[in-house]
N, C-alpha and C positions, 0 to 999 in steps of 0.2 A: 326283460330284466338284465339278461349278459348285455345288449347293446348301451341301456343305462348306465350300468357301471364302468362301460368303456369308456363313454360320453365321461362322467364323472373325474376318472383316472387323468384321463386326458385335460381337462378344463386343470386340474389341481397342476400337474407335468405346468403345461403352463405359468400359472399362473406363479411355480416354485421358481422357473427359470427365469420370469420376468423379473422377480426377486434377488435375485441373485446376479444378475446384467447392471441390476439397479445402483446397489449396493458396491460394488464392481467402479463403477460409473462415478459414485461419491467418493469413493473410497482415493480415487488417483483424480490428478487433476489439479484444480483450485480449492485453496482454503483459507480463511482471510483471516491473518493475523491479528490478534489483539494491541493495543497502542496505548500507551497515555501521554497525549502534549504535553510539554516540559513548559512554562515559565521562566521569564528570563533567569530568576534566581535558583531553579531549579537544572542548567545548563551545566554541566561538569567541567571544571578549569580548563582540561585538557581539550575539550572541544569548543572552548572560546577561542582557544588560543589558534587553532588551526580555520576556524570557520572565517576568519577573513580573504583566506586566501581562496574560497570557493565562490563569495558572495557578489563576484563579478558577474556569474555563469549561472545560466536556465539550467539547473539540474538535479537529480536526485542520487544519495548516493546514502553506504552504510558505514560506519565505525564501530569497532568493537573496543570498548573501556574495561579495564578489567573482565568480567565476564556477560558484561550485557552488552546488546544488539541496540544500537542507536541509528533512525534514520531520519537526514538532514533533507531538507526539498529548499533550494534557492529558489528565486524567479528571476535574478539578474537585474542590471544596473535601470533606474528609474528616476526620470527627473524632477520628480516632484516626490511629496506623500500621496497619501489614499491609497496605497495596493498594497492587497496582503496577498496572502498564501496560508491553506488551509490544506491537511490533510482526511480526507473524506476515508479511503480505507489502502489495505493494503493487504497483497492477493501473493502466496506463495504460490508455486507455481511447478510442482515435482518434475523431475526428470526420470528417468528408466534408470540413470548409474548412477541413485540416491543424491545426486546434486538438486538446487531447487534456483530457481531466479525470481525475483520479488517485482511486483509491479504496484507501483505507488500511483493510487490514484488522487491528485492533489486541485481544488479549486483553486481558480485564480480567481478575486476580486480586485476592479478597476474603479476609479476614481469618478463619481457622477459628473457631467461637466459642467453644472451649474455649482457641486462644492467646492466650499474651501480648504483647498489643501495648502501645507507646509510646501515653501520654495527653497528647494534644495533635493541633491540626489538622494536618492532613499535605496536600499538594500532590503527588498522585502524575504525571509526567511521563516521558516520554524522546522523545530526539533520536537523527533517522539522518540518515546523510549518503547522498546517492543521486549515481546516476552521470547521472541527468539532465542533459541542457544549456540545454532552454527550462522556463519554469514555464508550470504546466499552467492554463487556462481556469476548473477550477474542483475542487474536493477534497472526496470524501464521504469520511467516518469510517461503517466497517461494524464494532461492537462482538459479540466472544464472548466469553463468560463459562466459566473455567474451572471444567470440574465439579470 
């Protein structure tokens, strides 16, 4: 009977710490921010007016407008139509001194080569708006290519 309740005590000791490791484990780390894609009409003046100067450049980057957290993913200069850019999610990323760094993971689609596309350079782009409140320390762009 005493070895029983050892046995028991012990399995629960366990299985409280494996819990608790777990929880721990979620708790720091990654956590993927909420987004909603903006529509061209849906664009804020102040970020039209600045996004020409970035739409040369492969990159991801954040603006804060009054008090929302806006993040922009260029794909850079393209000489034709057919490519877009898509934001699939977007992964905050804690630090130990309450700083956090965002990692935009964004789909690339390319042009089939048997479609017809528009002849002329294209700027493929899009804008989300997140529910952030501080802007982040620092912003990777992780690019997938759809098959």
């Amino acid at each position: 009977m005493k070895k029983r309740n050892t046995i028991i005590a012990g399995i629960v000791i366990i299985l409280l710490l494996s819990i608790l490791i777990a929880i721990k484990l979620l708790n720091k780390g990654d956590n993927e921010v909420r987004f909603k894609v903006l529509s061209s009409s849906e664009i804020p003046e102040k970020i039209k007016e600045i996004l020409p100067k970035y739409l040369s450049e492969e990159k991801a980057l954040t603006c804060r407008l009054n008090k929302e957290i806006y993040v922009v993913v260029t794909r850079g200069e393209k000489k034709t139509g057919g490519y877009g850019v898509e934001v699939e999610k977007i992964i905050k990323e804690e630090k130990d001194n309450g700083d956090f760094d965002l990692t935009v993971v964004a789909k690339y689609y390319d042009p089939d080569p048997d479609e017809i596309v528009t002849q002329g350079f294209d700027y493929p782009f899009t804008i989300v708006k997140t529910e952030l409140e501080e802007m982040p320390k620092r912003i990777n762009l992780k690019v997938e290519y759809e098959e």
